[in-house]
Structures are given as C-alpha cells and as structure tokens.
C-alpha positions in Angstrom: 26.6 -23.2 60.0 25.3 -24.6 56.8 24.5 -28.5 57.3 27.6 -29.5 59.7 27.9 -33.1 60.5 27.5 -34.3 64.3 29.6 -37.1 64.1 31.8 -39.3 62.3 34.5 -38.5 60.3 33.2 -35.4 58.9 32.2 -33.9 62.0 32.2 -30.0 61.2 32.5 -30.2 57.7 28.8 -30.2 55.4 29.2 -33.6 54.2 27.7 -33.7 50.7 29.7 -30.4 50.0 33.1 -31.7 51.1 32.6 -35.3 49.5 31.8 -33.7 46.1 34.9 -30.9 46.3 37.0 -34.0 47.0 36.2 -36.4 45.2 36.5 -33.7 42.1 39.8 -32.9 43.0 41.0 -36.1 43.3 39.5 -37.4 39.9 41.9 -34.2 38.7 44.7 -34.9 40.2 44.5 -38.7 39.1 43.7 -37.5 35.8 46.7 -35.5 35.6 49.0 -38.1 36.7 48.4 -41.0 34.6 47.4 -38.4 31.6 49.9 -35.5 32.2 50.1 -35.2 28.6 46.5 -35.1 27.5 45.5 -32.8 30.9 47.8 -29.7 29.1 46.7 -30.4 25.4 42.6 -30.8 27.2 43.2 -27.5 28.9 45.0 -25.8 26.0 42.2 -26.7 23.6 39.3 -25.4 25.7 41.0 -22.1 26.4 41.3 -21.4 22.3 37.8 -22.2 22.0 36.7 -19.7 25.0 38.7 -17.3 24.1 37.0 -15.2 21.6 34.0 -15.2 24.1 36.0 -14.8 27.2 37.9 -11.4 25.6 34.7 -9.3 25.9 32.9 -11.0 28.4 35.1 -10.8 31.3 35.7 -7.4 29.7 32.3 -6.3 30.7 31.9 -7.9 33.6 35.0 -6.4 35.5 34.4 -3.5 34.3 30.8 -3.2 36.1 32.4 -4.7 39.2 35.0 -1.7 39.4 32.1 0.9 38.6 29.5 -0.8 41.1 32.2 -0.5 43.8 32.9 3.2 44.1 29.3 3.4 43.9 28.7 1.4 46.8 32.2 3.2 48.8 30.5 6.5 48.0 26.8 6.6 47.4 24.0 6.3 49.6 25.1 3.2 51.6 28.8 4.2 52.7 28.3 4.7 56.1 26.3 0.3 56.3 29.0 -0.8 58.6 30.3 -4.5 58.3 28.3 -5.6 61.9 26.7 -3.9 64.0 26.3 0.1 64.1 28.2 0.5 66.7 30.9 -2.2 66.5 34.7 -1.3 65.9 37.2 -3.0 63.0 39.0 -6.2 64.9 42.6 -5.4 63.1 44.1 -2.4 63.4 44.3 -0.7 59.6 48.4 -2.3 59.5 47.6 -5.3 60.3 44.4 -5.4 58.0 46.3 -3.7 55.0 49.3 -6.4 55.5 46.9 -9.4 55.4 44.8 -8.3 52.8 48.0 -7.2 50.4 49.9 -10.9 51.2 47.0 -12.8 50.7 45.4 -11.0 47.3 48.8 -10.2 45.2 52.0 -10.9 46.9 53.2 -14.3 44.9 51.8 -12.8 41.9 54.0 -9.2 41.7 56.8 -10.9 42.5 56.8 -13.6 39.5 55.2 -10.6 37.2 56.9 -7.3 38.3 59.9 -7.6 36.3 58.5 -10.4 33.3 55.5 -8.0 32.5 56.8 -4.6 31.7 59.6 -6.6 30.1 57.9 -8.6 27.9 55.0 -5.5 27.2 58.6 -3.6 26.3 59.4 -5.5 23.1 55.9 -4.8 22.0 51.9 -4.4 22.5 49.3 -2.5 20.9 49.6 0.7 22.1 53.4 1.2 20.6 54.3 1.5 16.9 57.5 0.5 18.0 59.1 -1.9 21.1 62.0 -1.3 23.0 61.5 2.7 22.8 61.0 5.0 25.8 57.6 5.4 24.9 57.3 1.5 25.2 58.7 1.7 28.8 56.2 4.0 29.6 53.3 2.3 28.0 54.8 -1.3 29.6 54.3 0.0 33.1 50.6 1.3 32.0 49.6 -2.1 31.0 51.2 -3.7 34.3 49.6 -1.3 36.6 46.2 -1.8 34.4 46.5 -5.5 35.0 47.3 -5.4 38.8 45.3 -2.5 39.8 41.9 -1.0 40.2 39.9 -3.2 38.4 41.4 -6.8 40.3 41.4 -5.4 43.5 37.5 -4.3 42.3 37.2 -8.4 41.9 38.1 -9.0 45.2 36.6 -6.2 47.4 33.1 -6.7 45.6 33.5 -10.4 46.6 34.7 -9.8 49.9 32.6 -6.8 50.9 29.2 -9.1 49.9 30.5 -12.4 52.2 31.4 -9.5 55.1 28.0 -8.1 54.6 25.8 -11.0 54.8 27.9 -12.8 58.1 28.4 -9.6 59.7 25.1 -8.1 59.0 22.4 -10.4 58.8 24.3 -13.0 60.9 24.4 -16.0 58.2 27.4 -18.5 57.8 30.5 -16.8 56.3 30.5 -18.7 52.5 29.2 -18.0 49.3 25.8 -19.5 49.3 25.2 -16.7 52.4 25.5 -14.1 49.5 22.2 -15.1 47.6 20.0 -15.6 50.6 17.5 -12.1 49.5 16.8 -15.0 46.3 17.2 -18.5 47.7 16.0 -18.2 51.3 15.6 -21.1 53.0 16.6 -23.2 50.2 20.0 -21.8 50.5 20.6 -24.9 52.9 19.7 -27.6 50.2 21.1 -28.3 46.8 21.4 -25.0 45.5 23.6 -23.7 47.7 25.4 -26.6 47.8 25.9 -26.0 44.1 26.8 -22.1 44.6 29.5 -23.1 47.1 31.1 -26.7 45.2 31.8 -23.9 42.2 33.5 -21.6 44.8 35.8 -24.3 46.0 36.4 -24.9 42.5 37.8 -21.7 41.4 39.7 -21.4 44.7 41.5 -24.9 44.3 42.6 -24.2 40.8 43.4 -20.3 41.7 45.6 -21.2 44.9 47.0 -23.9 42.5 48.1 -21.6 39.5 49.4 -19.2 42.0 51.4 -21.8 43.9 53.1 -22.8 41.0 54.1 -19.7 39.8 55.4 -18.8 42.8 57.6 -22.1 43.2 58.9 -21.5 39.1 60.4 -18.4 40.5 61.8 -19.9 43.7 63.8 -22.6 41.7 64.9 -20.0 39.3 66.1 -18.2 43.1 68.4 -21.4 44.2 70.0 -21.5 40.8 71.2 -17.7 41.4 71.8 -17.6 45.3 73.1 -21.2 45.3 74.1 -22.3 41.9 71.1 -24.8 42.0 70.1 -26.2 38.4 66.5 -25.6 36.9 64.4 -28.8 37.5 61.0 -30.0 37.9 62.3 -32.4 40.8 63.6 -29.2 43.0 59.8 -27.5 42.1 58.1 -30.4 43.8 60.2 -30.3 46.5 59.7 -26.8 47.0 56.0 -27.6 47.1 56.2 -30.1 49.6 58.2 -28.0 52.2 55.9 -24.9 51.3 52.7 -26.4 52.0 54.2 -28.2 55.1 55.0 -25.2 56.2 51.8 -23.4 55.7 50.0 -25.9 57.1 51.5 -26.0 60.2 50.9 -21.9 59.7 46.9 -21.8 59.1 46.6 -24.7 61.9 47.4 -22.1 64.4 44.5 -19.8 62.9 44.1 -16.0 62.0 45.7 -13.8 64.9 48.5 -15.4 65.2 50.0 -17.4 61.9 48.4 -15.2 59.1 48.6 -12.1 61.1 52.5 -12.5 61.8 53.7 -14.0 58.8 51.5 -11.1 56.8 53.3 -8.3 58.6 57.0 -10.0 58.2 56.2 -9.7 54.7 55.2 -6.5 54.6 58.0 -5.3 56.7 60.4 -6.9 54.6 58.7 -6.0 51.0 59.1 -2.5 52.1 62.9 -3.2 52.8 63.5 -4.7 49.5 61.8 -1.4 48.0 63.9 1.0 50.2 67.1 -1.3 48.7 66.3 -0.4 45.2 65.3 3.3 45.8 68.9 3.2 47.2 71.4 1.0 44.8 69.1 1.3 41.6 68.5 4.5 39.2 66.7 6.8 41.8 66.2 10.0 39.8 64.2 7.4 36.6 62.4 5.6 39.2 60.7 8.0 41.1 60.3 9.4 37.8 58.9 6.4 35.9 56.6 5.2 38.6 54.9 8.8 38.5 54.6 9.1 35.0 53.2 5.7 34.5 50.9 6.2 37.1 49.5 9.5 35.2 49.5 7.2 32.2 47.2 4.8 33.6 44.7 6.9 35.2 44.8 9.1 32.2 43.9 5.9 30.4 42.4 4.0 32.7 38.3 4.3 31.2 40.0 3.0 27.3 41.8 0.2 29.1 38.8 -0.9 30.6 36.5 -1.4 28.3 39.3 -2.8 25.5 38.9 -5.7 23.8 41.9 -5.4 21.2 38.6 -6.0 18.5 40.4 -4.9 15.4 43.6 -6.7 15.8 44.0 -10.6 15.7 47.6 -10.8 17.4 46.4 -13.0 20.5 47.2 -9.9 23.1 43.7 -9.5 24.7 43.8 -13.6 25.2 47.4 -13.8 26.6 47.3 -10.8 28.9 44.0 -9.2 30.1 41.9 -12.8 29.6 43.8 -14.9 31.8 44.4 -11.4 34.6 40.4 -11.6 34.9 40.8 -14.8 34.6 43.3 -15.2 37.4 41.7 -12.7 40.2 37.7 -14.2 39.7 39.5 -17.7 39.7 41.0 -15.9 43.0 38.3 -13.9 44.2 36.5 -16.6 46.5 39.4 -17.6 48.4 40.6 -13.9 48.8 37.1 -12.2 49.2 36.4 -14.7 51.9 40.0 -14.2 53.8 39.4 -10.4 53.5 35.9 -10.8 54.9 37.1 -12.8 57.2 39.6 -9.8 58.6 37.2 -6.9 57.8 34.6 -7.0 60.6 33.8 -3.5 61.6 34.7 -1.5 59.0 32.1 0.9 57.4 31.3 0.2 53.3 33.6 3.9 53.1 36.6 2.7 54.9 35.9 -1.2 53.5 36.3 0.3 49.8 39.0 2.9 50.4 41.2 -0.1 52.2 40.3 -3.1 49.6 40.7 -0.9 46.1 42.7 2.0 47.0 45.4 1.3 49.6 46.4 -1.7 47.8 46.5 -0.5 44.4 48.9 2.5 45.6 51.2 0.0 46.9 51.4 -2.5 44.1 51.7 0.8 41.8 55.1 1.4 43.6 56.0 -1.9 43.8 55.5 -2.5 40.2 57.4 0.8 39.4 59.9 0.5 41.5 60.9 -3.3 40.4 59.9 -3.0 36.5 61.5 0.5 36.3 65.1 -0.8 37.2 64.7 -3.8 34.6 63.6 -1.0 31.8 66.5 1.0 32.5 68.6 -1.5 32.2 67.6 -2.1 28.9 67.2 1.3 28.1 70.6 2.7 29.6 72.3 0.1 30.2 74.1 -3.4 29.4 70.3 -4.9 28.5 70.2 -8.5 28.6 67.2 -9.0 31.0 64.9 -9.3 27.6 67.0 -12.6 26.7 66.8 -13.9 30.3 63.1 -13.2 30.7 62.9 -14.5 27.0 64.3 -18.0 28.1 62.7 -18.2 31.5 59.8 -16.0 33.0 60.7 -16.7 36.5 64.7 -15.6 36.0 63.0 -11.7 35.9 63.3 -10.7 39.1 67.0 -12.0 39.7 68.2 -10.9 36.7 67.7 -7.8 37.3 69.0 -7.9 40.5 71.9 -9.7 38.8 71.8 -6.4 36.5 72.8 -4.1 39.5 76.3 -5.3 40.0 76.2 -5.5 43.7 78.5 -8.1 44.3 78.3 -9.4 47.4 75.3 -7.4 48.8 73.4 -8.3 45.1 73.7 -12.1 46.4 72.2 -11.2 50.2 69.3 -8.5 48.3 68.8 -12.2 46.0 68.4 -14.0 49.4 66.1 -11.7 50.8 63.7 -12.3 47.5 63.8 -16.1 48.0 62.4 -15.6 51.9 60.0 -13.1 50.3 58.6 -15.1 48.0 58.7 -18.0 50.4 56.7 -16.4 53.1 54.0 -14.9 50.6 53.9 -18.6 49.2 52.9 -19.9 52.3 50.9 -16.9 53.4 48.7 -17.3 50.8 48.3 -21.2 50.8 47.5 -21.0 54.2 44.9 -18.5 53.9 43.8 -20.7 51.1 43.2 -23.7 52.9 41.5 -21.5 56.0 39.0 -20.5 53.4 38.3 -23.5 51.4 37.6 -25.5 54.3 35.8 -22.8 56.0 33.3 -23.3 52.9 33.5 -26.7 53.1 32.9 -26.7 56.8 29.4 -24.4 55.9 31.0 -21.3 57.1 32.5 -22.0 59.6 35.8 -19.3 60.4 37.4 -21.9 62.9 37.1 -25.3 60.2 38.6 -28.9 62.2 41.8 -29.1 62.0 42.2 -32.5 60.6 40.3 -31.1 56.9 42.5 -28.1 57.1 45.6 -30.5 57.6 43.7 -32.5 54.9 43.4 -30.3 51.9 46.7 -28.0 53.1 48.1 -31.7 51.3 45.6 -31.5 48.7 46.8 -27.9 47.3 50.2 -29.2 47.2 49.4 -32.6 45.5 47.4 -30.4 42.6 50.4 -27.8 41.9 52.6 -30.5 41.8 50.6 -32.0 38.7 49.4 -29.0 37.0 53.3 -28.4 37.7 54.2 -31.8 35.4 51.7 -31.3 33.3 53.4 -28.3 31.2 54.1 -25.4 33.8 53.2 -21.5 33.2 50.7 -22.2 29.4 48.6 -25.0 31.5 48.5 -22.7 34.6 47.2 -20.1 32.8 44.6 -21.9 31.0 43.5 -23.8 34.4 42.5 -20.5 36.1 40.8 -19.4 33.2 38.3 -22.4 32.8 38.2 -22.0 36.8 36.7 -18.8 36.7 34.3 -19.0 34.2 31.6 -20.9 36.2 32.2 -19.0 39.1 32.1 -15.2 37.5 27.9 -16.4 36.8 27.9 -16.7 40.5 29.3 -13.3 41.4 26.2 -11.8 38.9 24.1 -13.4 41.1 25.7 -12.0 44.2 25.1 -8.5 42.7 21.3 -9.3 42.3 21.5 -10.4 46.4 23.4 -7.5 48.2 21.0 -4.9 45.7 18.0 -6.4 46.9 19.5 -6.7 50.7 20.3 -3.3 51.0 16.9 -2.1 50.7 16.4 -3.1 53.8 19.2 -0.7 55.0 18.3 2.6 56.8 20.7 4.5 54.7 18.5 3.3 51.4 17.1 5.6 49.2 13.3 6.7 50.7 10.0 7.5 48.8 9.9 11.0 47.8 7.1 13.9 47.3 6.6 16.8 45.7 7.3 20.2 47.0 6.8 22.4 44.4 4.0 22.6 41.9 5.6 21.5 38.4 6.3 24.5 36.1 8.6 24.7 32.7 11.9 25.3 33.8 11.8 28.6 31.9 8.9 30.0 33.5 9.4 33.4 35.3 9.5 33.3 39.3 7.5 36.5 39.8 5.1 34.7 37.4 4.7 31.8 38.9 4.0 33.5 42.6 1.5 35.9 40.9 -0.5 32.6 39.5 -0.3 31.0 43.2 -1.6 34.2 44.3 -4.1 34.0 42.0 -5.3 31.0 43.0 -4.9 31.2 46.4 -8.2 29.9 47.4 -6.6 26.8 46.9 -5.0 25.2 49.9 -2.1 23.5 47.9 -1.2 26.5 46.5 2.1 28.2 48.4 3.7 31.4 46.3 6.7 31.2 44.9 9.7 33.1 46.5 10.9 36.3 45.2 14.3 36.5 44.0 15.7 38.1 47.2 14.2 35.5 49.3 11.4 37.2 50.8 7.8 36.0 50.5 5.7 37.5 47.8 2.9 39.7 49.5 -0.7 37.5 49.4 -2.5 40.2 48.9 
C-alpha cells in the first residue's frame, strides 16, 4: 500500500492524503453552511464561464475514450487478462453485471428516465418541431446518447486501467498506480499524492450530486405513496437514514453487502420492467425502444463529436456538458468499484461486460420507462410535461400515476421508492469503499472506523449542496469536479500505452519478405527478374499465378 500509517489514529489510511481530502471537504461543507447562498451563486458563475470551453473539450475527450476502448476490447491486446494468465474472474458474470450496473447508473435512470425524453420532447435541436412523433423518437435518441456508449466508455477505460495496474503488475489499487510507466518510484511522494487528492475530489462531489438527486426523487415518492408534502426537511432526513444505512452496508464489505443488495436491485429493476411491458402500451414500447435504438446507432458517430457550434440556445451546456460532466466526476469512484469486482476477466470479456452489457440494459430501461411517459402525451390524457415542468423528480410517478392502476399503481409506486432506496445506498456504499480505499493507498479492505467516518461525510455534503439550491447547484458541482480530474485520465492513457508494451500480445518488430516492387508490376515479371538475378542469395522468384514455383532455369 501507498504510505499507510503504523500507528495512531490514522493507522491504514496514508496520512498526508487523508488529512488534505478532509480537511477540503470540511472547509466545503463549512463553506456551504454559513454561505449557502453565495456556494450556489460561486458555483453557478464558474460553470458559465467554463462552459464555452467545456462544450468541445469534454466533447473530444469522450469521444477518444469511447474510440480507444473498442480498440483495446478488440485489437492486439484482447486476450491481456486482468491477473495472471491463467487466473479465473472472482464473480460469476450475474453477479458482476448486477454490481457494476447498481453502482455506475442505477440512481441516475431512475431520476432521468422519465424527465429526459420528456423534457427533450417539447424541444431540442434535432426537431423543427416539439411534442411531434418525430420528437419522441429523437427524445429517446438523445437519452440513450447521454446514458450509453460513450459513459459507460468513461467508466470501463477508468476501471479497466486501475484493474490492469493492481492485477497485473501487482501495485496498490488507486489512481496514482495508473501512471507508474511515468512516475516510478516517485509515485509514493507528492505527485501521486496529488493524482489521488484530485480523484477523491471528483468522487466526493460525484457521489454527492448523485445522492441528492436520488433523494429529490424519493421525497417526490412519499408525497405520492403516502401523501407526504415536498420539503427540504424530509430530504435531509432521507439522507441521514440512507447513508446510515449504507454504511452499516459497505462495513460488511464486497461479497456480502454490495454483492446482495446489487442483485436485489437487479432482480427487482427487472420486475418493475416486466410490470410495464404488462399494464403499459406493449405494442409502442417494444416498438419505440427498437426504433430509438436504430436511431441512435444510426447517429451515434454525429452525436459524438457535436458541439451544437452554430446555435447559442444553451443545449450543449445543459445536457451533454454536465452528462460528461457527471460520469468523469463519477468515473473514479465507479472505475475503482468495477476494478475492484473485475479480477480475472480478459481485456475482451472486460470491454464486452463494462460498455456493452450495460448499455443494452439501460437502452431498455430507458425505453421501456420514457416510452410509456411519450405515449401518454402522445395518445393519451398528457399532463406528465406540466408535472415534470414543475418538479423533475415527480417524472417517474407521474407516469405511473398516468397508468390508472388504482390500487396496484400505488404498490408498482412503492416498489420504485425501495428501488431507488436500495440503489441509493448501493451506490453510497460502494462510494465510501472506494474513496477510503484511495485514501487508505489502495487498500481494498480500508479500517472500518474511516469508512464509518466519511460514510457521515457523504451525507453531511448532499445535505448542503442539497440547501444550497438543489438540481442547478448539483449540476454545476460535478462539472467543476471533473474538470481537474479528466487531465488525470489523459495521463492514464499515456501510462497503460506505454505498459502494455511490455505485454506479449504487443505488436513485434517486423521484416521484409518480399523484395519491394510497384504494385502494378506483372508477377511473371517480377519472377523472370529474380531469375535473372539469381546469383544473388536474397533473390527468391516470385510465384506463378497457380501457385507453383517458377522453374530456375
């Protein structure tokens, strides 16, 4: 491990690293309490300036990320295998799927799989005209763009380098591990001290923005199920049991907290999908999802590389800037947890499990749940755009609302609030297992005490960032949370390129076999020259056409 105290309080942890991370957390939150105010107006300010700046840089940079990944899933080095040659995966490929999918996306589609398509309905720049069928289509294009290929590129690139490096070349499982092939031994100094303090960084603020968006939409739940006002009392409330909860959860470690609660949400996110495919518009849902799906892929390259550079309408900034945003801010905390579940697997199977598998189920997902709310609007009574309108976190009930279910439309409502609960506290758990596993200098079994420590932490910052403006201030903390961290991920490129020379599936020195001739030089030719010539020892003729050898005589 990198630097571990012996003794004293911070026995396990690196101390320099975990005084820094806390003390800048604590100056935040402090900062936020007395200056609620003047925390949202700081953050707001900063993220106009960025912005221009921010909506072609992260642009470019995600887009590389999703291109360098199905390089390294199918070129040269697929079969590099996350440990040892021989060594087999630690999870079965359910439970590994079901960890990985909680902890990267689950609080996210839920507050987002109704309020994006929905809001991208009434208009974007890809429709003449909101509120069409066209629209719908093009809503569900934009969603899946925003929660599909190019995130989960974020995270596996993240996660596959931190596997590589502990799993491989046997070095502590954190960032700094990742920059070793430049650092070396000063990797243990201040340096990768530095590497690591702007990892926390993004994964405090990430688990943070996350967190709260998650417990917008559970209070927005209790008013539905229970009749339960709206208020920023119930939200910190709702904190407080969450992260009690989670941290009882990560204190128990991987295989057994993480592992079951992942599955139970699995298990039951796949309930709530079968539920819809049964009491919602079958027939357009199937349909939608697979014609948005087209859509995407059809336009997947375009979407990639836009930047919205002739229009000044504040899309590119409100939508795809604070997405990349949101999964770099992200990416340390989930790269780590899925490195930390990914021992084993091959850089084939590691790529195909990280981008693909998850994609295709958010895809549904996101189909299946924004599909009923557009044809609602479409076909039905409407009125999800005015709830979603008033309150982003209403989405997901209204539209169960919007089924008329009676009685089973209040239990399928219920079912949501557990959902969202358990991938609230799945994914603060995991949170807190990674941040203190940096802190701790890589180590995947941190002391309990600093997990129980910053588990209260996480809770204390969402509660603030939570006071000091809710969804606009959120948005704008991950943003300015990633941007210090996405130069560290270039320089994690420049590391696992330069490692994997080492690899024996790396590309080898060639040499010529054939003497160089113009492309459209005849064959019979060419062998009658060698023949020619044939006092020289390097000279072999040509074949003939037919494959036989041309006679030397």
């Amino acid at each position: 491990m990198y630097n571990q105290a012996e003794r004293g309080p911070l026995k396990g942890m690196n101390p320099r690293l975990t005084v820094i991370a806390t003390l800048f957390v604590l100056a935040a939150m402090v900062y936020g309490a007395f200056y609620t105010d003047t925390l949202g107006e700081t953050l707001g300010a900063m993220r106009s300036v960025l912005d221009p700046f921010l909506e072609w840089y992260y642009v470019v940079l995600v887009a590389f990320l999703l291109l360098f990944m199905v390089w390294l899933g199918m070129g040269r080095y697929k079969k590099v295998r996350l440990g040892s040659d021989e060594e087999e995966p630690e999870f079965t490929f359910f439970s590994w799927v079901a960890m990985l999918f909680a902890a990267g996306t689950g609080v996210g589609i839920l507050f987002w799989a109704v309020a994006q398509p929905i809001m991208q309905f009434q208009g974007n720049p890809f429709v003449d005209e909101g509120g069409s069928a066209e629209a719908a289509t093009v809503s569900l294009r934009l969603t899946y763009f925003h929660w599909g290929l190019n995130g989960w590129a974020i995270f596996s690139f993240v996660a596959l380098v931190l596997a590589y490096f502990a799993y491989r070349r046997d070095l502590p499982l954190t960032i700094r591990s990742a920059l070793n092939p430049y650092l070396g031994e000063r990797r243990l100094g201040l340096r990768g001290d530095l590497v690591d303090t702007l990892a926390v960084f993004g994964t405090v603020f990430g688990i943070a923005t996350t967190l709260g968006l998650g417990v917008q939409q559970m209070n927005a739940g209790l008013g539905v199920v229970f009749g339960v006002g709206s208020s920023v009392t119930l939200q910190l409330v709702v904190t407080a049991v969450i992260m009690g909860v989670a941290t009882v959860s990560v204190v128990s470690g991987v295989q057994r907290g993480v592992r079951w609660l992942s599955e139970f949400n699995f298990w039951l996110s796949i309930a709530v999908v079968l539920f819809l495919l049964l009491f919602g518009p079958t027939q357009y849902l199937i349909g939608i999802t697979i014609e948005a799906a087209g859509d995407y892929l059809q336009n997947l390259l375009a979407l990639t590389f836009h930047t919205n550079a002739t229009r000044d309408d504040g899309w590119q900034s409100e939508w795809t800037v604070f997405y990349w945003g949101w999964w770099l801010a992200w990416s340390p905390f989930v790269g780590m947890f899925i490195a930390r579940v990914s021992r084993g697997r091959t850089f084939r199977e590691f790529v195909m499990g990280v981008l693909l598998v998850p994609t295709v189920i958010t895809m549904v997902w996101l189909g299946l749940l924004g599909g009923t709310a557009l044809h609602h609007e479409l076909f039905g009574g409407g009125g999800i755009i005015e709830a979603v309108s008033a309150d982003e976190a209403v989405a997901l009930f209204a539209t169960v609302e919007a089924l008329n279910l009676g009685m089973l439309g209040t239990i399928a409502s219920g079912a949501l609030l557990v959902l969202i609960a358990t991938y609230l506290i799945t994914s603060a758990n995991a949170g807190t297992l990674v941040v203190t596993t940096i802190l701790s200098g890589g180590d995947p079994e941190p002391p309990r005490f600093h997990r129980i420590l910053w588990g209260v932490l996480l809770g204390l910052l969402t509660a603030i960032l939570l006071l000091a403006g809710g969804l606009e201030v959120l948005q704008a903390a991950v943003i300015m949370a990633a941007l210090p961290f996405s130069v560290v991920i270039m320089l994690m490129i420049a590391g696992l390129l330069r490692a994997l020379h080492d690899e024996r599936f790396a590309a080898r020195r060639g040499h010529r076999v054939e003497a160089p001739r113009e492309p459209w030089a005849d064959l019979d030719d060419a062998g009658r020259a060698c023949a020619v010539s044939f006092d020289d020892p390097d000279c072999e003729p040509a074949p003939t056409p037919g494959g036989g050898q041309k006679d030397e005589g």
